[in-house]
C-alpha positions as CSV (number, residue, x, y, z in Angstrom):
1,X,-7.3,-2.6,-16.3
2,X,-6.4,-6.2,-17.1
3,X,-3.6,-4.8,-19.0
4,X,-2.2,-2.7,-15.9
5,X,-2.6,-6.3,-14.0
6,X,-0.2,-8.4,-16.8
7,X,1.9,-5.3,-16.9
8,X,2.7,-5.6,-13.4
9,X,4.2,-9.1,-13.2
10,X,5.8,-8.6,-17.0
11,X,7.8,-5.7,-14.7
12,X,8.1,-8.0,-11.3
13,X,9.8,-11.0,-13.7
14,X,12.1,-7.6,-15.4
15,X,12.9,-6.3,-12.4
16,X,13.7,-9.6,-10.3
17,X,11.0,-8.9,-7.7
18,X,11.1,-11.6,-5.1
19,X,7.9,-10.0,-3.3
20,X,5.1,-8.4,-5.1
21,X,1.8,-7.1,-3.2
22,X,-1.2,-5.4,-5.5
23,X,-4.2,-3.8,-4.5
24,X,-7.3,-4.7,-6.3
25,X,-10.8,-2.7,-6.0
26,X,-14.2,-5.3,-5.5
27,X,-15.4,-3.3,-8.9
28,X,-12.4,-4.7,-10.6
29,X,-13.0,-7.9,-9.1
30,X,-16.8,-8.4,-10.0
31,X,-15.7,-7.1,-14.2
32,X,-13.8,-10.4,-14.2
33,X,-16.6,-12.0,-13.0
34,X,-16.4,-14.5,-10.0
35,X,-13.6,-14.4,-7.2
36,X,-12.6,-17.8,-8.4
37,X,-12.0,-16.7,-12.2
38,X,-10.5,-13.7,-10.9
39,X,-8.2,-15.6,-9.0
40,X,-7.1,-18.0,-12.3
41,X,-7.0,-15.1,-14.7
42,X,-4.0,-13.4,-11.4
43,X,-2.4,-16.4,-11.1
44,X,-2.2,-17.1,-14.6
45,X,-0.2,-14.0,-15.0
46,X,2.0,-14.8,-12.2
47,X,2.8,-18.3,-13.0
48,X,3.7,-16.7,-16.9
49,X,6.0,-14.2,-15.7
50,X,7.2,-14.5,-12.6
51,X,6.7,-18.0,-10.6
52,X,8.9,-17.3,-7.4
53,X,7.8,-14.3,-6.9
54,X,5.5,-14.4,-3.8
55,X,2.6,-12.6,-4.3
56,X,-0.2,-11.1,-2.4
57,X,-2.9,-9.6,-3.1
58,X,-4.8,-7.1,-1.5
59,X,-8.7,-6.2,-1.6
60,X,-9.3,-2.4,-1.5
61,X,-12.4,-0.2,-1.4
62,X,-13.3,3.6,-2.2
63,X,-13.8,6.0,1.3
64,X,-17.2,7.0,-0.5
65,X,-18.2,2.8,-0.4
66,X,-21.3,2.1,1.3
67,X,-19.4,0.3,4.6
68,X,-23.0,-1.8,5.6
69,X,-23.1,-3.6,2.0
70,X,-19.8,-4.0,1.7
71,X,-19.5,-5.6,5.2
72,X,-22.1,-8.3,4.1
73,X,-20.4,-8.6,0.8
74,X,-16.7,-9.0,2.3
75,X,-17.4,-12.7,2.6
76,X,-17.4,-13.0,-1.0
77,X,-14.2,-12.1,-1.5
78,X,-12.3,-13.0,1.4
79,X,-13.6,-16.2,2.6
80,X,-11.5,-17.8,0.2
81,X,-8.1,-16.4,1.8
82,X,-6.8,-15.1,-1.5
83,X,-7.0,-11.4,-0.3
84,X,-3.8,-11.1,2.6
85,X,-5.2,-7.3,3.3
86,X,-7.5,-5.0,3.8
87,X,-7.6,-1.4,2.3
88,X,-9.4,1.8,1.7
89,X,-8.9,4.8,-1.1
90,X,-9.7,7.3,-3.2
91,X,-9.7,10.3,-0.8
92,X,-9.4,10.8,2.7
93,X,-11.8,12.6,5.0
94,X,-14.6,11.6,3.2
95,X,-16.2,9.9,6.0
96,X,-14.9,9.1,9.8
97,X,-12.7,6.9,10.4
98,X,-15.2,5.4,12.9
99,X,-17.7,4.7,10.1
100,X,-15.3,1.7,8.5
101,X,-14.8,0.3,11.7
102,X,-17.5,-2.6,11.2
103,X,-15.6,-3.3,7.7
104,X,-12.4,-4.1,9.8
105,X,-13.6,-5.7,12.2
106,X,-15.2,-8.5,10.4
107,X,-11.5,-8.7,7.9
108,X,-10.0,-9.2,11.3
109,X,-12.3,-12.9,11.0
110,X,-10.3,-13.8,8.1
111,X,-7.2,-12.7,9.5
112,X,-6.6,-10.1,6.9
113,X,-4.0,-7.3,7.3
114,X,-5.0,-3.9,8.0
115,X,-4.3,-0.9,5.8
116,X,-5.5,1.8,4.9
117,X,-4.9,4.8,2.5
118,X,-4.3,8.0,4.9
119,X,-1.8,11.1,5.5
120,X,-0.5,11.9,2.3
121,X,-3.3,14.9,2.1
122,X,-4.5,14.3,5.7
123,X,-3.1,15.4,8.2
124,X,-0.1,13.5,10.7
125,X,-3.0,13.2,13.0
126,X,-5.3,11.5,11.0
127,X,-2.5,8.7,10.6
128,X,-2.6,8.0,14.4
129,X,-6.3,8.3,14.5
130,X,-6.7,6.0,11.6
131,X,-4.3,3.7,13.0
132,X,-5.7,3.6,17.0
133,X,-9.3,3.4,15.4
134,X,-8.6,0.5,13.3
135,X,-6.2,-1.3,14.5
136,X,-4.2,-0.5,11.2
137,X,-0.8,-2.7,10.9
138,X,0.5,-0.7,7.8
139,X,-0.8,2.7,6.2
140,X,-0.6,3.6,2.3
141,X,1.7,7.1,1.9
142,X,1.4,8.3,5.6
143,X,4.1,11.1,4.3
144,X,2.1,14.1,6.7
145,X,3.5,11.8,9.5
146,X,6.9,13.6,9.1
147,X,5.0,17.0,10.3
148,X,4.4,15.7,14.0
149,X,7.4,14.2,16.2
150,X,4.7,13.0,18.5
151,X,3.0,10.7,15.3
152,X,6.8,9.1,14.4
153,X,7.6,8.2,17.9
154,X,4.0,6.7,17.6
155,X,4.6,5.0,14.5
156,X,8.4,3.9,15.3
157,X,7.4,2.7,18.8
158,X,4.4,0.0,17.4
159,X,6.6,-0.6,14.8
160,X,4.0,0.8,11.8
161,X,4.7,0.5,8.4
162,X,4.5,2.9,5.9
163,X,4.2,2.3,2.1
164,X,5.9,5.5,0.5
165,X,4.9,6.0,-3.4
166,X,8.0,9.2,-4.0
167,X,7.2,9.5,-8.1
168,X,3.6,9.5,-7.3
169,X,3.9,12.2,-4.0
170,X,5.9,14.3,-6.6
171,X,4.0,14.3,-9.7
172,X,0.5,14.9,-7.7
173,X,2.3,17.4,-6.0
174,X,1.9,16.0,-2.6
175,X,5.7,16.5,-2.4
176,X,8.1,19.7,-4.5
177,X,11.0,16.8,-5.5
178,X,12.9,14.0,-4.5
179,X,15.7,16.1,-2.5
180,X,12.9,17.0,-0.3
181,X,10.7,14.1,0.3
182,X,10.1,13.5,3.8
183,X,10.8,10.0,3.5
184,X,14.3,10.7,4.9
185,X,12.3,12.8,8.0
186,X,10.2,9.8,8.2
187,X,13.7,6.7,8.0
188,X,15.9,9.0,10.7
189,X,12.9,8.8,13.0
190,X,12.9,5.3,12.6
191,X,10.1,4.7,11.4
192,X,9.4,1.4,9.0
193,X,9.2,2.2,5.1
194,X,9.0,0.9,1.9
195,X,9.3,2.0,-1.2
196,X,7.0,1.6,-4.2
197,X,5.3,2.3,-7.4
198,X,1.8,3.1,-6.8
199,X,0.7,2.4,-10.4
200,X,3.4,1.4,-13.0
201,X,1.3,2.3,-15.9
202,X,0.4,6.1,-14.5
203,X,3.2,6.9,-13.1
204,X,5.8,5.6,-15.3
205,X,8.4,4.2,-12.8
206,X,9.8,0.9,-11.7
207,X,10.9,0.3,-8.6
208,X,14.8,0.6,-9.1
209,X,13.7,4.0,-10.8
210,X,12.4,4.9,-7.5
211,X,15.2,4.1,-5.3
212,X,18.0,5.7,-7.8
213,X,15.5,9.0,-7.8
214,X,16.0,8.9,-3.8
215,X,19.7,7.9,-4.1
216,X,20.3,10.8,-7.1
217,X,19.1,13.4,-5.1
218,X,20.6,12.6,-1.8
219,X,17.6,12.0,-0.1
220,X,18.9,8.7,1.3
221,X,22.0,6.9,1.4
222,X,22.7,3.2,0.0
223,X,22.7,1.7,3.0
224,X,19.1,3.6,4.2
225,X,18.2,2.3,1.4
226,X,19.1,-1.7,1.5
227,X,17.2,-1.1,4.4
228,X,14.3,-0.1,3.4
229,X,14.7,-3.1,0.6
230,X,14.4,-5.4,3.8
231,X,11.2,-4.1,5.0
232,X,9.7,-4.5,2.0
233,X,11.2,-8.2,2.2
234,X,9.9,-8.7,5.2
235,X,13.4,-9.4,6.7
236,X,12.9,-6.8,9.5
């Protein structure tokens, strides 16, 4: 785990990356040990490898989490502003979407963005449920999206982002190959994206791996793609 952590920034300094954002589970957290020395043993890594990278870090919990304790326990983690965003994982439909409501909510009191992991098994309507329930500013794969014209004019109209993993859609077998990920459906819709790695470690792929992989099989072109670079800059 720690590893996958030092790995990360060793690849952010290799890879020039000017904006990093990891998720990180409250299990992962608490093995550290306090938020505080979880925090020094993050930021020790960034400061080794990759100092002007700006670097945010997101707090993430599993859809099977009990939402009542977790609630009570958010505090603990947030309170200190370190987490930017709020996300949940590790399956969808497990519960409603209604049930994490009181989670979000109280992340809105620390300002915290909204995410969520949703529509890469799901459903296209699950992604605007998910997103009108929660308020959700960004979604985690949202790739089903493509399926409903009604959902991208949804997405492209309030101006959602969503965080597109293509190694990780292909090699789960979410998506057949790179030619026909529906991240170009998804970019001619106009739709926000970004591009990223999901895990470095499992999947075996840097970032400029996964925009060559689009480029290679003509999925997008250079310029969809130095725009999609921008989003993920936060320069649009």
């Amino acid at each position: 785990m720690v590893l996958r952590w030092e790995g990360a920034f060793a690849e952010a300094k290799r890879n020039n990356i000017t904006r990093l954002i990891m998720n990180f589970g409250t299990s992962e957290v608490d093995q550290v040990g306090t938020t505080d020395e979880f925090k020094t043993l993050i930021e020790g890594f960034h400061s080794n490898y990759c100092p002007d990278t700006v670097f945010e870090a997101e707090l993430t919990y599993p859809s099977s989490c009990d939402v009542t304790i977790e609630t009570e326990r958010l505090d603990k983690y947030a309170e200190s502003g370190y987490f930017k965003a709020i996300d949940i994982c590790g399956g969808e439909n497990v519960r409603p979407f209604e049930a994490f409501l009181p989670l979000y909510r109280k992340a809105e009191k620390y300002r915290m963005i909204k995410k969520m992991h949703v529509g890469e098994t799901g459903s296209a309507e699950d992604v605007r449920k998910a997103v009108e329930l929660l308020g959700l500013s960004e979604v985690h794969h949202g790739i089903k999206s493509s399926q409903s014209k009604e959902t991208m004019r949804f997405l492209a109209d309030n101006r959602i982002q969503l965080n597109v993993c293509p190694s990780s859609n292909v090699m789960l077998g979410f998506v057949k190959d790179f030619s026909t990920h529906p991240i170009k459906i998804l970019v001619e819709n106009g739709i926000k994206v970004t591009i990223n790695t999901d895990d470095l470690l499992i999947f075996d792929s840097s970032i400029e791996n996964e925009y060559l992989r689009l480029y290679r099989a003509g999925t997008l072109s250079a310029e969809q793609l130095d725009e999609i670079r921008k989003v993920g800059l936060g320069l649009t």
